[in-house]
C-alpha positions as CSV (number, residue, x, y, z in Angstrom):
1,X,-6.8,-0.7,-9.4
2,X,-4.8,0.8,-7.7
3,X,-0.9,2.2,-7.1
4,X,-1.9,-0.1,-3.5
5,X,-2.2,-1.7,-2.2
6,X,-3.1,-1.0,-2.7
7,X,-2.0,-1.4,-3.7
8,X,-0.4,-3.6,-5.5
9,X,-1.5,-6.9,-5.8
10,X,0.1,-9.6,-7.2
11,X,-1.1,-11.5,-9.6
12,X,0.4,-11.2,-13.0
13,X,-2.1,-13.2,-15.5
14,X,-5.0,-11.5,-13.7
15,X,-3.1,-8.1,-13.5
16,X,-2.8,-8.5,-17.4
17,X,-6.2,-9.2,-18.3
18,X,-7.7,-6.4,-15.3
19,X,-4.5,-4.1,-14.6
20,X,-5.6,-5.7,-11.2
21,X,-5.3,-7.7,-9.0
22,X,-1.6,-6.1,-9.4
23,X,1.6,-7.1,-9.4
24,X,4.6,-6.9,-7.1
25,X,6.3,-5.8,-10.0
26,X,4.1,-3.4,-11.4
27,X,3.7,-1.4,-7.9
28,X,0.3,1.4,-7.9
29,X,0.0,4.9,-7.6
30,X,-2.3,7.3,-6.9
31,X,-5.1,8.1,-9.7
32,X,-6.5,11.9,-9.3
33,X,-4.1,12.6,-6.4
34,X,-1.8,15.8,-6.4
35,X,1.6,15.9,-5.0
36,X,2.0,16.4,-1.3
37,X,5.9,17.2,1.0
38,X,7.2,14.2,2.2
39,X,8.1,16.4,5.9
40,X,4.3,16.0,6.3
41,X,4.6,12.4,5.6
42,X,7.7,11.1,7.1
43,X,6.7,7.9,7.1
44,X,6.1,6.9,3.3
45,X,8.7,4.8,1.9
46,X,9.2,3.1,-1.2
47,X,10.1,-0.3,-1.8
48,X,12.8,-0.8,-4.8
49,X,14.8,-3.9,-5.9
50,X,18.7,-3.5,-5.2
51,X,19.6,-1.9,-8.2
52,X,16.7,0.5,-7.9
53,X,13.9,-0.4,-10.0
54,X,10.5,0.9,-7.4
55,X,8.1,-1.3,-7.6
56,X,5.5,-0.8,-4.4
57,X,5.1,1.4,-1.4
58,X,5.5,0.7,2.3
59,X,5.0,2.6,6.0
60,X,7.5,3.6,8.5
61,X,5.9,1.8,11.5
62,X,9.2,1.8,13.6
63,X,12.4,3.4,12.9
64,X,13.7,0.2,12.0
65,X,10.2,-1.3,10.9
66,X,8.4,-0.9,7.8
67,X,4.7,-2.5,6.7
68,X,4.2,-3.4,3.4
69,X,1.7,-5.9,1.3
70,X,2.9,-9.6,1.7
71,X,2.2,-9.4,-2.3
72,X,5.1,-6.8,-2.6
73,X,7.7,-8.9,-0.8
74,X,6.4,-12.8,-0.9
75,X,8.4,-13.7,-4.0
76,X,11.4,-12.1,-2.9
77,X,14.8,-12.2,-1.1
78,X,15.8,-9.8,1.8
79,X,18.9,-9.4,-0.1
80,X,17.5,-8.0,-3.3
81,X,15.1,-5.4,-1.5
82,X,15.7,-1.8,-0.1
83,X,13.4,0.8,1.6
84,X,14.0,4.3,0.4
85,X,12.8,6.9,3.6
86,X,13.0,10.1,3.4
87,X,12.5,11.0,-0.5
88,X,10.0,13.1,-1.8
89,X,11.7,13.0,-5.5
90,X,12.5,9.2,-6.6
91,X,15.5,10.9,-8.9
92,X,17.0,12.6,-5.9
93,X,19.8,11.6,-3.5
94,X,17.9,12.3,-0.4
95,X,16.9,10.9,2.6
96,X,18.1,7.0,3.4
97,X,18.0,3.9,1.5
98,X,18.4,0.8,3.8
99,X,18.7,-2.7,3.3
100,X,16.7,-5.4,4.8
101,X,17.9,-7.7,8.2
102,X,14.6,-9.6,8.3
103,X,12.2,-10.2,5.9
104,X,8.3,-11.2,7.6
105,X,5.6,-12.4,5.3
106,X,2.1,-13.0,7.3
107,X,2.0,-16.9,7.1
108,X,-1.4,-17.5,5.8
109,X,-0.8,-15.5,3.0
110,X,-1.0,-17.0,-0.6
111,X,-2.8,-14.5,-2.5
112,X,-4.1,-11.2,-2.4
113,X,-7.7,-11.8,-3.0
114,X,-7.6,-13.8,0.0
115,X,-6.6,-11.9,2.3
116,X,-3.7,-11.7,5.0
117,X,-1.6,-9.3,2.7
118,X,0.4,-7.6,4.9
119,X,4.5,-8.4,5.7
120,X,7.1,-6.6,8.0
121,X,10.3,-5.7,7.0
122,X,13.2,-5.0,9.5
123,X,15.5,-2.4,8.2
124,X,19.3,-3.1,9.2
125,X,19.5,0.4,11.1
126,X,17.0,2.9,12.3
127,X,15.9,5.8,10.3
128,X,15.5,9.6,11.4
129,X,12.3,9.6,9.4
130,X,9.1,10.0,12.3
131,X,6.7,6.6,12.0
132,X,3.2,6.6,11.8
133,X,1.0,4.8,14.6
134,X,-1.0,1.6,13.7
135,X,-4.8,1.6,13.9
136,X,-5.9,-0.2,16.7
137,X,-9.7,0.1,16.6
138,X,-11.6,-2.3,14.8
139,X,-14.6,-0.1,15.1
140,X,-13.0,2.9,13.6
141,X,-13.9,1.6,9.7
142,X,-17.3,3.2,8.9
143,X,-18.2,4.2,5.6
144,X,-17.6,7.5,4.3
145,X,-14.7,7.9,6.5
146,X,-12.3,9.9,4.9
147,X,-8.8,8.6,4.5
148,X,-5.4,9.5,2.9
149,X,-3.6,7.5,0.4
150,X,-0.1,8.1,-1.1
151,X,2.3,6.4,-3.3
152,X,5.0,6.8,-6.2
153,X,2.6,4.2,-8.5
154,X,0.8,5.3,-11.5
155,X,-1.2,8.0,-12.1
156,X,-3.5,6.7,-14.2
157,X,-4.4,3.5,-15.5
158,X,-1.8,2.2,-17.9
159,X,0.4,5.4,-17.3
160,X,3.6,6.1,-15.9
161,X,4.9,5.7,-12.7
162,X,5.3,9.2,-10.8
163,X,8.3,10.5,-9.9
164,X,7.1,12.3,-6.7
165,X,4.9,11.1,-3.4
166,X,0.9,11.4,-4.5
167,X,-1.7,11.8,-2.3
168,X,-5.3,12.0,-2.2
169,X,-8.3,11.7,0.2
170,X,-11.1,9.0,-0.7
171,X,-13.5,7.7,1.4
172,X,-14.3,4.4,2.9
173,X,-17.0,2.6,1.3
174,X,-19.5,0.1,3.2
175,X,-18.5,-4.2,3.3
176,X,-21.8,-4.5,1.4
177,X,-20.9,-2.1,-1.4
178,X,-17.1,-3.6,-1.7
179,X,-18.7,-7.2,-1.7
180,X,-20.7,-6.2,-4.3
181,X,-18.0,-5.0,-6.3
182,X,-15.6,-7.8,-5.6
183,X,-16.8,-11.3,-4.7
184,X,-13.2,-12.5,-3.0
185,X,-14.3,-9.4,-0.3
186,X,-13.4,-10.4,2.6
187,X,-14.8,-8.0,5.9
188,X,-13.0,-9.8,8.1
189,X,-9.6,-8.8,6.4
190,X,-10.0,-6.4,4.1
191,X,-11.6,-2.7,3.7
192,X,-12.2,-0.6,0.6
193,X,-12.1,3.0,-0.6
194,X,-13.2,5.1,-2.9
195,X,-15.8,7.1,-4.9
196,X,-18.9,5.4,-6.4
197,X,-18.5,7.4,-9.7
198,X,-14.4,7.1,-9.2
199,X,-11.3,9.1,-10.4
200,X,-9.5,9.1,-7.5
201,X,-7.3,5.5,-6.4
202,X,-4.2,4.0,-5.6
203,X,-3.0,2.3,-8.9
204,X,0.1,0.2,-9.9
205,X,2.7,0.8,-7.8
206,X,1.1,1.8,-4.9
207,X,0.8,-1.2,-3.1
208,X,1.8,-1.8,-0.1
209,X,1.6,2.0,0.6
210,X,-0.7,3.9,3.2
211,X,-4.1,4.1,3.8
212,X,-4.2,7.0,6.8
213,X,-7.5,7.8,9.3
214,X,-7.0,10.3,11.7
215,X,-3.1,9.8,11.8
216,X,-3.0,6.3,11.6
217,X,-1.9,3.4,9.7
218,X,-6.0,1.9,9.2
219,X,-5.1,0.2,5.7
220,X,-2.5,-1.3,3.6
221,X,-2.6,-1.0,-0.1
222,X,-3.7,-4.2,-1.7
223,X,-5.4,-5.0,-4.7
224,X,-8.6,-3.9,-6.9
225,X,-9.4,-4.1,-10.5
226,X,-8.3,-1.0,-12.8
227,X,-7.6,2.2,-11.6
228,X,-10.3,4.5,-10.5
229,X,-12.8,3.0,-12.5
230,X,-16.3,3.5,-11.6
231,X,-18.0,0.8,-8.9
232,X,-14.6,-0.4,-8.4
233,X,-12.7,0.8,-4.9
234,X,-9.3,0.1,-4.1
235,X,-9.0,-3.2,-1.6
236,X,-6.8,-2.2,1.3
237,X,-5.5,-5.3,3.9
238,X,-7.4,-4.1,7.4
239,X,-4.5,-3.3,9.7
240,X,-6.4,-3.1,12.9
241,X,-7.2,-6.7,12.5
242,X,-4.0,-8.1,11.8
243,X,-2.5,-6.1,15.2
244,X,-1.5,-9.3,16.9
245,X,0.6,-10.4,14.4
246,X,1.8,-7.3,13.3
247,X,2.9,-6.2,16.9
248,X,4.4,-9.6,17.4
249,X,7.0,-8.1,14.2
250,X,8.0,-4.8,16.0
């Protein structure tokens, strides 16, 4: 899958034999997707290592708070990370790129498929970019609720990275169809979206990016298996149920 959570997952003998779970490294982007202005979506960022190299995707939650996928960060140093805000086109020069202060990674998390995939990172100064509001209703996760995803990840399975922010609309699929399609599901942590027949995802190197219901941050990018393959919806971490511990970051 995805790219992303999902968005990108993190598991690199599994992301090898499924192209999912994914990797930190490998990021996901969005499958079927067509570009979209960052001014509409101020708060998409992009992770990248400190020489560059983009590997997932993140929200502006604050102007000096971005949420990501634990996945993304878990193996890595606040030194060696930056958050790009503000950049539509990944070979531009515009917008912000910021390094890390703090570096938060849920503390239950050990891998994707179980969950608790989300992490807050503290940027060392605020950002002009606008943030987007976190989804507090639990409730507000029915099935075929339509939701936005975007991300820099790849735009089709095995592909290329793209260069500009993707985005797409896919909707929310019911726990019993994602547990049928995954056995690690888990309701209590994790949603899923996409279409039954697919062609339309997050993908490698989209992790960590944005899953949006009516303006709000409802899902992090997390994990799945391929890219838009049919029966097989992206895995997004369920940010309303992790708003404790998220709020406790900002």
């Amino acid at each position: 899958m995805f790219g992303v959570v999902a968005a990108v997952a993190v598991l690199a003998t599994a992301a090898a034999a499924l192209l999912g779970p994914f990797t930190a490294d490998a990021g996901q982007q969005i499958v079927g997707g067509q570009r979209v202005g960052i001014a509409d979506h101020q708060y998409a960022v992009y992770l990248t290592t400190a020489d560059g190299f983009q590997f997932c995707g993140g929200t502006l939650v604050a102007q000096d708070k971005v949420l990501t996928a634990a996945h993304c960060v878990a193996a890595r140093s606040a030194e060696n990370l930056r958050v790009v805000s503000g950049r539509e086109d990944k070979n531009s020069t515009e917008g912000v790129v910021s390094p890390i202060s703090k570096l938060w990674v849920h503390p239950q998390f050990t891998k994707v498929t179980e969950g608790n995939d989300v992490a807050v990172l503290t940027l060392a100064k605020k950002v002009p970019s606008t943030p987007l509001p976190l989804a507090t209703d639990p409730d507000g996760y029915a099935a075929g609720t339509k939701a936005t995803v975007l991300g820099w990840g790849r735009t089709s399975e095995g592909g290329a990275t793209s260069r500009y922010l993707m985005g797409a609309q896919v909707p929310l699929t019911s726990d019993t169809t994602c547990a049928g399609a995954y056995t690690d599901y888990d309701a209590a942590t994790m949603v899923c979206a996409g279409l039954p027949e697919g062609g339309v995802d997050t993908c490698q190197g989209d992790s960590g990016g944005p899953l949006v219901i009516r303006g709000r941050l409802a899902g992090v990018s997390s994990w799945g298996v391929g890219c838009a393959e049919p029966g097989r919806p992206g895995v997004y971490a369920r940010v309303a149920d992790f708003i404790p511990v998220i709020t406790a970051q900002l």
